[in-house]
Each structure stands twice: as structure tokens, then as C-alpha cells.
C-alpha positions as a Markdown table, in Angstrom:
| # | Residue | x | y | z |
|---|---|---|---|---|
| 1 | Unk | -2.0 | -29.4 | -22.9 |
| 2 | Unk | -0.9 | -26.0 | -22.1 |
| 3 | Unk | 0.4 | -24.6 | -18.7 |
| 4 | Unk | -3.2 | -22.7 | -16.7 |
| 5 | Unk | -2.4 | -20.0 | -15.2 |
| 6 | Unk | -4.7 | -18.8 | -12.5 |
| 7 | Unk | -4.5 | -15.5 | -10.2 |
| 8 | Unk | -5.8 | -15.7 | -6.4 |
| 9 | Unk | -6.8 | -12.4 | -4.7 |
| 10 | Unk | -6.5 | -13.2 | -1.0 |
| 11 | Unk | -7.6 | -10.4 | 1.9 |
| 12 | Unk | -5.0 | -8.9 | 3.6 |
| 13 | Unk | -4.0 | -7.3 | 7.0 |
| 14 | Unk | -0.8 | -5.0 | 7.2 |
| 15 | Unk | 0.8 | -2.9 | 10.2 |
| 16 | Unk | 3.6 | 0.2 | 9.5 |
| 17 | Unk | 5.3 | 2.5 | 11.1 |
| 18 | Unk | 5.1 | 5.7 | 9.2 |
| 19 | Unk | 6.5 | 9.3 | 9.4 |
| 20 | Unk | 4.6 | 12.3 | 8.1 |
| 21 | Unk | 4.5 | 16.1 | 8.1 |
| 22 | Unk | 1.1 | 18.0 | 8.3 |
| 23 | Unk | 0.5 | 22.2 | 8.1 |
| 24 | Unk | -1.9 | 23.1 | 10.7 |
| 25 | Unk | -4.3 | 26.0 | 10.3 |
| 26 | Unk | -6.6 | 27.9 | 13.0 |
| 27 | Unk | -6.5 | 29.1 | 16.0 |
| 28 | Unk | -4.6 | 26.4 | 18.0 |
| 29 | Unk | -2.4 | 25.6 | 15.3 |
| 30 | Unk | 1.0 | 25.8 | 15.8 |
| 31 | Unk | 1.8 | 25.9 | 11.4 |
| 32 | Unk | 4.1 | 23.1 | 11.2 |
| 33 | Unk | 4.6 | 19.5 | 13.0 |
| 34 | Unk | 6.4 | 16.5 | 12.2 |
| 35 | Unk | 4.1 | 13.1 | 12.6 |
| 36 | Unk | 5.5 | 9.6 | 14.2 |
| 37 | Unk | 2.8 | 6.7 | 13.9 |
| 38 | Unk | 1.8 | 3.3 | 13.3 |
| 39 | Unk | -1.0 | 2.0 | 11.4 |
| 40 | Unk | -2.8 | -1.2 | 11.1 |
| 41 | Unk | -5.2 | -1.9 | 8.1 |
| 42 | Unk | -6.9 | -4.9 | 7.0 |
| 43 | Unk | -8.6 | -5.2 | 3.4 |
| 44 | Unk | -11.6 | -7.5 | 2.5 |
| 45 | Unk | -12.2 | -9.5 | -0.6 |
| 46 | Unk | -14.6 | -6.3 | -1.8 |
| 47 | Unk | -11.7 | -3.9 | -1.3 |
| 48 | Unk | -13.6 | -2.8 | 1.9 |
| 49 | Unk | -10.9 | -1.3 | 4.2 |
| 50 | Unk | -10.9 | -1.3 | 8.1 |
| 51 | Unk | -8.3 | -0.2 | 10.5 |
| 52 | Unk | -6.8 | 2.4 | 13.1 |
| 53 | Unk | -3.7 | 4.9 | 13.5 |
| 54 | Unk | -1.8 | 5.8 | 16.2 |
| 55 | Unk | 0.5 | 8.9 | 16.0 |
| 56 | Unk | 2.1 | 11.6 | 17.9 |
| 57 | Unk | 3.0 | 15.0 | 16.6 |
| 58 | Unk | 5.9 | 17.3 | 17.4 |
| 59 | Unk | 5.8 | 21.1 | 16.6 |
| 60 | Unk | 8.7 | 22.4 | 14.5 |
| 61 | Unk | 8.7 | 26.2 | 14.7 |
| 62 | Unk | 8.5 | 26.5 | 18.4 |
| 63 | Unk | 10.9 | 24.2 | 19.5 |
| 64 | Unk | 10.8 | 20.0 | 18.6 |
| 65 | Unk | 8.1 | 18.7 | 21.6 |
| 66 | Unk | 5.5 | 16.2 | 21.9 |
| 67 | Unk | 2.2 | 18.2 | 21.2 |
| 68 | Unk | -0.4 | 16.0 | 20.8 |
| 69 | Unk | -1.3 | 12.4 | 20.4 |
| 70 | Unk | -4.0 | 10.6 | 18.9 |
| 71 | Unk | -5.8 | 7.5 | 18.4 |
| 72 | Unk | -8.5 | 7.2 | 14.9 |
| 73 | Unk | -10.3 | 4.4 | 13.4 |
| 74 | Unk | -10.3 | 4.0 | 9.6 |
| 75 | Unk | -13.0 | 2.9 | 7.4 |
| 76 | Unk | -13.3 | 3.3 | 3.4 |
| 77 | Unk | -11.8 | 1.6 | 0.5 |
| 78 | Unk | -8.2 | 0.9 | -0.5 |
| 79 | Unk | -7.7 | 4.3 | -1.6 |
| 80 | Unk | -9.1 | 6.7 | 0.3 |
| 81 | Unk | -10.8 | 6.2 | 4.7 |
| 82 | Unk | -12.4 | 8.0 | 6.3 |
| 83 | Unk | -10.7 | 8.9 | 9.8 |
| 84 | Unk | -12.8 | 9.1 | 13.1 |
| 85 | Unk | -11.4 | 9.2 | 17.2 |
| 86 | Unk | -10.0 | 11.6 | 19.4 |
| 87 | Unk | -6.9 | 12.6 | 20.9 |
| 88 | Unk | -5.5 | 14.6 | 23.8 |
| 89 | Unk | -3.1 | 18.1 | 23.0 |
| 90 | Unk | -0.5 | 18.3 | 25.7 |
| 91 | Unk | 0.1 | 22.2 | 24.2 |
| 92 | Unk | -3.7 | 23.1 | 25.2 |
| 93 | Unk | -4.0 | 20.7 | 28.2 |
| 94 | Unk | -7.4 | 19.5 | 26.5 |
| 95 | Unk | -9.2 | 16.5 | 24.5 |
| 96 | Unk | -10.2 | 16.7 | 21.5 |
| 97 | Unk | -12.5 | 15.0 | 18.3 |
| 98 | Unk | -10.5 | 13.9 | 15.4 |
| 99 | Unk | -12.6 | 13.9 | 11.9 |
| 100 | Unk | -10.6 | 13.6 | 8.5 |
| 101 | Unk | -9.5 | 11.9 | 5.5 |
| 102 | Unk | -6.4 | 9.2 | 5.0 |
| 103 | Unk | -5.5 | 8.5 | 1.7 |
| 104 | Unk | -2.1 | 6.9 | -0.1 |
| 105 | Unk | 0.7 | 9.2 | 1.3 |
| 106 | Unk | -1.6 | 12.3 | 2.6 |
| 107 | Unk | -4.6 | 13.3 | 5.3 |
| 108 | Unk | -6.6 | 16.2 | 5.7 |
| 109 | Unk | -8.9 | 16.8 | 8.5 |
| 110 | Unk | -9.7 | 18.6 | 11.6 |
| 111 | Unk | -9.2 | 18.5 | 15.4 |
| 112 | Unk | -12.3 | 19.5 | 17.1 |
| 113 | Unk | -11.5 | 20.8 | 21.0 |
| 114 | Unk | -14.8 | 20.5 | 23.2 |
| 115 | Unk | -14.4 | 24.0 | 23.9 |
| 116 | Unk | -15.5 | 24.9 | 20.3 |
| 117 | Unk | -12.1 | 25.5 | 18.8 |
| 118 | Unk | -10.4 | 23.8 | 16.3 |
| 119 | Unk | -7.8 | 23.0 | 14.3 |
| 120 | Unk | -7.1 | 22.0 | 10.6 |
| 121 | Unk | -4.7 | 19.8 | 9.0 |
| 122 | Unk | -2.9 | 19.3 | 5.4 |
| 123 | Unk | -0.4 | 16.0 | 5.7 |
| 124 | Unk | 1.6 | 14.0 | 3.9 |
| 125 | Unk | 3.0 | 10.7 | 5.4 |
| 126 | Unk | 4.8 | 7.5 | 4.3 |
| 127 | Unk | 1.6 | 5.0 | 4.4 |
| 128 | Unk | 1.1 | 3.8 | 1.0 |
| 129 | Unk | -2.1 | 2.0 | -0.6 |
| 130 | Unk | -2.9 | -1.4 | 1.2 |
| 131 | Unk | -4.0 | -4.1 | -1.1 |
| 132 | Unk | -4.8 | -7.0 | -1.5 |
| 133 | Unk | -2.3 | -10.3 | -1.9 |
| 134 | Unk | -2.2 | -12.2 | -5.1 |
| 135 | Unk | -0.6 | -15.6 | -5.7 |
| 136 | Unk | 0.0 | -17.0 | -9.1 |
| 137 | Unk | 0.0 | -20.4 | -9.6 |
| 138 | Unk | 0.4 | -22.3 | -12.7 |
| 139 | Unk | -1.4 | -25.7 | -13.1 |
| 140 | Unk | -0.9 | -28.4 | -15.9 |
| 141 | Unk | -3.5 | -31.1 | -17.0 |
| 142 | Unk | -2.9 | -34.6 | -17.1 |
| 143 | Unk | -2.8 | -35.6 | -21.0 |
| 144 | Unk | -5.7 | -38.3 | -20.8 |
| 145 | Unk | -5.4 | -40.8 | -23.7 |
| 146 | Unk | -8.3 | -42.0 | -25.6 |
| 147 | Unk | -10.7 | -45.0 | -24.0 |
| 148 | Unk | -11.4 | -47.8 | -26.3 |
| 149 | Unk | -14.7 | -49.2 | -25.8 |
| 150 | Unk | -14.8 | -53.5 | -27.3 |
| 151 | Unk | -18.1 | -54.4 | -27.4 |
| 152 | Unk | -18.8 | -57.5 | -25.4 |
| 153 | Unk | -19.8 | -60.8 | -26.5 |
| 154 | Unk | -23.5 | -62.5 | -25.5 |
């Protein structure tokens, strides 16, 4: 008999560290900062993704310092989450809602600050597409040889 060949799709969990840049529009936005994070994912059997990020963010234009930090939860599908939490802007002094999108290697969204401003962001980052593992394995089957039935004397 031939070789089987079978492919196993196992769920996965993943953790990176990741770097990113991101344009910032509004009225708190300082134009340009440079992103330092780590994310943690973790994909189902469905595709179903669940995870959070962690970053910081440095303006650029005004001199490199820590502006903001901010911790988000992640929920969608392999490709694309959506990103929900908060995070606290050094800059401002003040807390802040974080609502947005994450998707392979860019995130768009908006930092809400509870004194009605906010700001928007454009990114790009280094986190790729988390999917899920696959092992190959190839199986043979025993050659069975043929059974001889007698029949049996009464």
C-alpha cells in the first residue's frame, strides 16, 4: 500500500515583541511616534482569535520621550481584531479609552480622553498573521495477506 499522508491543524498561542510606527491626527496628536510592544495571541480550532497588546509610544518630532502607554484586548479572526482597553498619556497627564483595529502588520483606531478629546491613529507594526500549527505525518498500512478459510470436518 501506499504512504497516507494526513495534515493536523492544532490551536495555537504565540507571544512577540514587536516595533511599529503610527501617524497621529487630532487635537492631542503629536503627528508622529515610534511604538515598542508585546503581544500575546492565541487562535482556536475555528480561527477565532483572542489576545492582548502591550505597547508604549515615543513621539518623534518633539524630541524621543515616552508619551503614552497602553494596555488592549484583542478579539476577531486570524486576520483582522478588533482592539478594546485603555491607556494613560504621560504628554496630557490623563487616561484615556482605546478603540481600534489590529490587523497583519498595521492598526487604525482612536484614543478617546474622558475629557471629550481624542486622538486618531494610522500604524504599521511588525506583528504578522497568527495561525494555526500544522503537523504532517505520514502513515503506512500493514500489507494484510489473504485468510484461507478450510472447511472443517463433521
Amino acid at each position: 500500500m501506499a504512504p497516507v499522508t494526513t495534515t493536523t491543524f492544532a490551536e495555537r498561542s504565540d507571544t512577540a515583541l514587536f516595533a511599529g510606527f503610527a501617524l497621529t491626527l487630532g487635537p492631542g496628536g503629536d503627528g508622529a511616534e515610534a511604538i515598542l510592544g508585546v503581544a500575546h495571541g492565541e487562535i482556536d480550532l475555528d480561527g477565532d482569535v483572542t489576545g492582548a497588546k502591550a505597547t508604549l509610544h515615543f513621539g518623534i518630532l518633539e524630541g524621543f520621550e515616552i508619551n503614552k502607554i497602553k494596555l488592549t484586548g484583542l478579539f476577531g479572526n486570524d486576520s483582522v481584531q478588533a482592539e478594546v482597553g485603555g491607556g494613560y498619556s504621560f504628554k496630557n497627564s490623563s487616561p484615556f479609552a482605546v478603540v481600534g483595529t489590529n490587523g497583519e502588520y498595521f492598526a487604525a483606531g482612536s484614543d478617546i480622553y474622558f475629557n471629550g478629546t481624542f486622538e486618531g491613529y494610522l500604524g504599521v507594526h511588525t506583528i504578522g498573521q497568527i495561525s494555526l500549527d500544522t503537523m504532517t505525518t505520514t502513515t503506512t498500512a500493514p500489507v494484510m495477506s489473504p485468510v484461507i478459510v478450510s472447511p472443517v470436518a463433521e
